[in-house]
N, C-alpha and C positions, 0 to 999 in steps of 0.2 A: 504493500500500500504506500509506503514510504518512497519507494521508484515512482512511484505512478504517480505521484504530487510533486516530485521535484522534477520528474521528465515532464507533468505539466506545467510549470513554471518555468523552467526550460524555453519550452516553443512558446509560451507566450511573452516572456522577454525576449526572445527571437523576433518575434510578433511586430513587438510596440519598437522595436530597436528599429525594424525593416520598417515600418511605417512611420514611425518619428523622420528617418532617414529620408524619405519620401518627401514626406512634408517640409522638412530642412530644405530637400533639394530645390520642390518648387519653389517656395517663399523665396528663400536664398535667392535664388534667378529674378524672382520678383522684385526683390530689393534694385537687383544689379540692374535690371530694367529700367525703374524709375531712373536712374543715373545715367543712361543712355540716351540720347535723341536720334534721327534719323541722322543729323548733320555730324555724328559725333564717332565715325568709322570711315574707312576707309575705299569706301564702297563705288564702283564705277555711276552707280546708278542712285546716288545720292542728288538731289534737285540744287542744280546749282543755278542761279538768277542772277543777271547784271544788266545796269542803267545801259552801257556804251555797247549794247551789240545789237544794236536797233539793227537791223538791215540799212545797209549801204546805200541805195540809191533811192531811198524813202529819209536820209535820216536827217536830208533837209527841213523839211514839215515836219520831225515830230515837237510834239507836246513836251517842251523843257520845262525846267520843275518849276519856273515861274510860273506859267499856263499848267502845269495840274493843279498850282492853285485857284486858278481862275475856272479853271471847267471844273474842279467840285465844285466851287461855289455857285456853276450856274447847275448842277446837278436835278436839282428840287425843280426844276423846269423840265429837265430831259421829257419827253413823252414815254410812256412805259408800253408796253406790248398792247394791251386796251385800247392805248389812246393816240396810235400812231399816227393816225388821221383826225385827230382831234386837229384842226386847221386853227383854230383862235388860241391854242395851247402853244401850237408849233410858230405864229406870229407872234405871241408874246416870249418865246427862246429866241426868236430873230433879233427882238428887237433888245434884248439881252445881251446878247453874244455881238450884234454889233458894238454897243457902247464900250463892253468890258474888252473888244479886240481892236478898238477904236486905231492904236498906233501898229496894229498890224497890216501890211500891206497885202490885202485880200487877191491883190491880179498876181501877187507872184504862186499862187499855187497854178497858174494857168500853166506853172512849169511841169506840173504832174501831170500834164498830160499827153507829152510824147513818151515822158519814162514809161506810163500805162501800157500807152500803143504800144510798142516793143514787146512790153512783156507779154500781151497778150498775144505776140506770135509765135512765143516759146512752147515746147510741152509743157502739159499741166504736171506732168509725172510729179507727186510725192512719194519719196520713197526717205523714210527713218533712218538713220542710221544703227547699222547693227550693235549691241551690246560693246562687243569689242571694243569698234568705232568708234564707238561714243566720246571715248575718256580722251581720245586726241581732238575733237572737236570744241568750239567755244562756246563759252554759257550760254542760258537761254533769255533775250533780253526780259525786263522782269513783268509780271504781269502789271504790276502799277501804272510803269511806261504804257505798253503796249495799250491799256484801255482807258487809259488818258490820252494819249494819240487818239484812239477811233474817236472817242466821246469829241473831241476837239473839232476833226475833221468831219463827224455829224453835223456838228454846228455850224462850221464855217460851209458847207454842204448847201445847209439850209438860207445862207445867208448868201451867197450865190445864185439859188435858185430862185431868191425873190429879185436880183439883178439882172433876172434872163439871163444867168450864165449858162445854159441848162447843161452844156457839155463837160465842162468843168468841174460842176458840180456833180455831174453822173460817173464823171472819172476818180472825182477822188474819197465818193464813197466807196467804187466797185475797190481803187487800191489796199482798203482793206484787208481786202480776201488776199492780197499776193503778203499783208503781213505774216498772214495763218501760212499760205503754202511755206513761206520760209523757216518758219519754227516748225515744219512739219518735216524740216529735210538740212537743214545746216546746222544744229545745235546739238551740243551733247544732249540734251533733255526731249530730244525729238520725237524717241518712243514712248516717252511716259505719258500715262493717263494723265496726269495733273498738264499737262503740253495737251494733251488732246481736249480737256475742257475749256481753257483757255483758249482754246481755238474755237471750241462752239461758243463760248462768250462773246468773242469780238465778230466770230460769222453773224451773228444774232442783231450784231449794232449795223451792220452792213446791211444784213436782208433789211433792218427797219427804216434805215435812210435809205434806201432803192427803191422800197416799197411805196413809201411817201415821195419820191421823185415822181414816181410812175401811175399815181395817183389821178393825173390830171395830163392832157393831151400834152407832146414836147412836140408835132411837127418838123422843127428845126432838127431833132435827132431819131428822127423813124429809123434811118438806119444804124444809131447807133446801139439803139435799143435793143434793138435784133443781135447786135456784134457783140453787146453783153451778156444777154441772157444767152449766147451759147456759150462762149468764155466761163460762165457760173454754170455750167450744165458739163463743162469739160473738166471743173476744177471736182465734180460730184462723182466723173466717171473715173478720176485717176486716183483718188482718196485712197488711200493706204489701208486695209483692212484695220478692224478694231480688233485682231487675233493678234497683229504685230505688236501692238499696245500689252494687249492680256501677258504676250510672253515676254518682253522688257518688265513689265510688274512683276513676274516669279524671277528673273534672276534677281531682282531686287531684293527679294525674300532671300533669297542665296547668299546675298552680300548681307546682308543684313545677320545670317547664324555664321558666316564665315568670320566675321567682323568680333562674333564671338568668341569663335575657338580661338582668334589669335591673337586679337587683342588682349581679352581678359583671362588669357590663356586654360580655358576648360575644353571641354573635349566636345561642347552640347554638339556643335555642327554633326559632327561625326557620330553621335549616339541618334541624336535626331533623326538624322536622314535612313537608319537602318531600321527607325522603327514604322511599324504599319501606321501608326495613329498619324505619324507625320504624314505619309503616303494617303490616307483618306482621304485631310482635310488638305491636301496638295490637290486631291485629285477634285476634290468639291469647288473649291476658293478658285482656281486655276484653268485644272487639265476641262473640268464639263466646258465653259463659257468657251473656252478657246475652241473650243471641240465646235461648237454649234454658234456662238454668239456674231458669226459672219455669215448667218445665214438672214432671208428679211424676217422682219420684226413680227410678220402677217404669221411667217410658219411656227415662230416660236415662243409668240406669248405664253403658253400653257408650260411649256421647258424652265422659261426667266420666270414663273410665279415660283414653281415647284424649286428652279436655284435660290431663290430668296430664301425661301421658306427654311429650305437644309442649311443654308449658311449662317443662315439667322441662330438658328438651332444647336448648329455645330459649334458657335462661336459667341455660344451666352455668357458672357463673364459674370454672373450673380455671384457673389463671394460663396454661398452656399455649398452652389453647385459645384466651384471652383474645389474649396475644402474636399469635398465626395472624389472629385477625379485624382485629384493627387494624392490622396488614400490609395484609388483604387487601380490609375494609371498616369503617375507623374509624367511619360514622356508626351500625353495627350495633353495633361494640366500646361507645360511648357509649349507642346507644339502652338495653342488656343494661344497664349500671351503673344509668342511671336506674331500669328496671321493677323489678331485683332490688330496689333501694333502697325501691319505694314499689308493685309488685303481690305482693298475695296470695293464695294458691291458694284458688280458688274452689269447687274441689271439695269438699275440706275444711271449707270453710266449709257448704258447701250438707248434706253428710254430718250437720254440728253442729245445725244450724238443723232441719234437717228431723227431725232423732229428739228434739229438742227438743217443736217441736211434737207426732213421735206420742206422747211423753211425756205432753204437755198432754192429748190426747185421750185415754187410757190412766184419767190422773187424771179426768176427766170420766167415763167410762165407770164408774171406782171406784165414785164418787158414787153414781151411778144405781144400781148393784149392793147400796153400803150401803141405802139410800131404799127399793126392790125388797124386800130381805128385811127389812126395820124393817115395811114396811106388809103386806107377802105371808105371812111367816112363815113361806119355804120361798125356795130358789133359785131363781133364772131357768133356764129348761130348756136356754135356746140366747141367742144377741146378738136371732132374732129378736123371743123372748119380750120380751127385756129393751127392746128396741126400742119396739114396740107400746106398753108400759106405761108409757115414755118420754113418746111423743108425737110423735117424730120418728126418723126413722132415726138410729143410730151409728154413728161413722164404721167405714169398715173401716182394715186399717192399712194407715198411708200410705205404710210402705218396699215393700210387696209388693202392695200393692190386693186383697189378701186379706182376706176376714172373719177377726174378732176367733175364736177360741172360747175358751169357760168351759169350765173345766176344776177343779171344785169337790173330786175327789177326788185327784189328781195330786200334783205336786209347788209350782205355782204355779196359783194362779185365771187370771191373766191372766199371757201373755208376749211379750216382744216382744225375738227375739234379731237383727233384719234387716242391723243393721249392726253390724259388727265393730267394738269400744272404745265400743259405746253401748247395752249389753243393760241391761234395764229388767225388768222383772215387779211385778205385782200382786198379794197375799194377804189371803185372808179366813177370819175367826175366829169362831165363835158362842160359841167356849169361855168 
């Protein structure tokens, strides 16, 4: 009886030893976590930002840090997605943005626009630079700059447009888009998601100043309206997949436990990576989205609920539940700290990205519709009229793979409510 009480005490100080241990290990790491930031390893795919890498032949016009003071403050004026077409909203930013740019010399952006023309004969090709790549390439200029420029060049946009610039002003909204293509293709940060949202941010201030350009007959630019909207329909076909993104984010993950083992010299990379728990939530956070997330949005809504839902699941950091796994499987307790720390939801992202673009196509489609009645002198009957006189098909919308329709007596010309926090619409004026 005496063996059998001390061999059970035995295995249960073996027990609480093995589990104490457990618990040490995750906490431990947790500790070591707090003490880490993304910026704070040595990792290729750490987010690096700088003022001076504006693009080159844009970095005339941009927004110096005098004028981002001046365009937040005219911010509370911007028109927001709602009220694009709010007309008495948009002449009260006019007459804002002139006073506050008063000693600015408005004809000299007329210069932006041979830079345009040119670029607009180039490939649209975006292509990211590889992982590798990356770390000999230069920062990404920072998002402050970047949408302090758009927001700037909205305004002066708008302030042009009421000078009958109309050319000028459609040039140096569409230059926008050639900021994105460039952060899409010359920066170390070209693959990251946080680059590719940034990029739907500033597309988003472009489509809204195009939008409103094209709101109202240009005559004067029927053709250039046409040259734009396929320019923006070429920049939609040559988009770099959202998979190239998904796998720049997991080597990220990579640098991020690698940054561990050698930096704070433990061995987690290496324990990690051989355990399955890592390999689950690798394959849920990661390997699924990349798998199917470049497919349209029409085939895979029901896939991105069910990813939410498992990631969401996979990666509940409730202290609770936390305590129960590192009990019951610390390299899962530790794999869940790392993902929460450095994955983000894909679905979300792909939700941004994709009504971004039908945004894009939306504002192309605009174009076509001003150009149509400047040279027709009557509506488009249907997308297929408007199509045909085109030259090419337009797209259908790309949340539902349903045709567009015109809708001239309605409430909106064009609308697009497919996804829920991203409704859009297009209006047209002859008045």
């Amino acid at each position: 009886m005496k063996k059998i009480i001390i061999g059970f005490f035995a295995i249960l100080g073996i027990v609480i030893l093995v589990m104490g241990y457990r618990v040490y290990y995750v906490f431990s790491f947790n500790k070591q976590l707090e003490k880490i930031s993304l910026d704070d390893y040595d990792g290729r795919g750490a987010v690096k930002l700088r003022d001076d890498n504006f693009p080159d032949y844009l970095i005339k016009f941009m927004a110096d840090d005098d004028l981002k003071g001046k365009t937040s403050n005219l911010e509370t004026l911007l028109p927001d997605k709602d009220k694009i077409f709010d007309h008495e909203a948009v002449n009260k930013l006019v007459t804002a943005t002139e006073a506050e740019f008063s000693a600015q010399n408005i004809d000299d952006f007329k210069q932006i626009v041979p830079i345009i023309k040119n670029k607009m004969k180039e490939t649209k090709k975006s292509t990211a630079p590889s992982f590798s790549e990356s770390e000999n390439f230069p920062s990404s200029p920072t998002f402050k700059t970047m949408r302090a420029t758009a927001r700037y060049w909205y305004m002066i946009s708008r302030v042009l447009e009421q000078k009958k610039d109309y050319e000028t002003s459609l040039y140096l909204s569409h230059a926008i888009f050639y900021i994105t293509k460039d952060c899409q293709s010359n920066y170390s940060n070209s693959g990251s998601l946080i680059n590719k949202m940034i990029c739907v941010a500033l597309n988003n201030i472009a489509c809204n100043s195009i939008m409103y350009w094209a709101s109202r007959p240009k005559p004067q630019c029927k053709e250039l309206s046409k040259e734009v909207a396929k320019d923006i329909l070429d920049f939609i076909k040559n988009e770099y997949p959202l998979s190239v993104t998904i796998e720049h984010e997991s080597l990220l993950i990579e640098d991020v436990l690698n940054s561990f083992a050698t930096k704070k010299g433990g061995s987690i990379y290496a324990k990690l990576v051989k355990s399955n728990a890592y390999k689950v939530i690798l394959d849920i956070c990661y390997n699924e989205p990349k798998k199917n997330f470049d497919k349209p949005i029409y085939e895979i809504k029901k896939q991105m609920k069910e990813f939410s839902e498992k990631r969401e699941k996979l990666l509940d950091d409730d202290s609770a539940y936390l305590y129960t796994t590192a009990l019951l499987n610390p390299d899962k307790a530790v794999a869940i700290m790392i993902f929460n720390l450095a994955s983000p939801n894909f679905s979300k992202a792909k939700e941004a990205y994709e009504a971004s673009l039908a945004k894009m196509e939306m504002t192309a489609i605009a174009l076509a519709i001003n150009s149509f009645v400047c040279e027709k002198k009557k509506y488009p009957k249907s997308m297929d009229e408007l199509s045909e006189w085109f030259g090419s098909k337009l797209p259908n919308n790309r949340i539902t793979n349903e045709p567009y329709e015109l809708d001239f007596k309605g409430t909106h010309v064009l609308s697009n409510n497919s996804i829920s926090n991203y409704e859009f619409f297009f209006d047209f004026s002859i008045k």
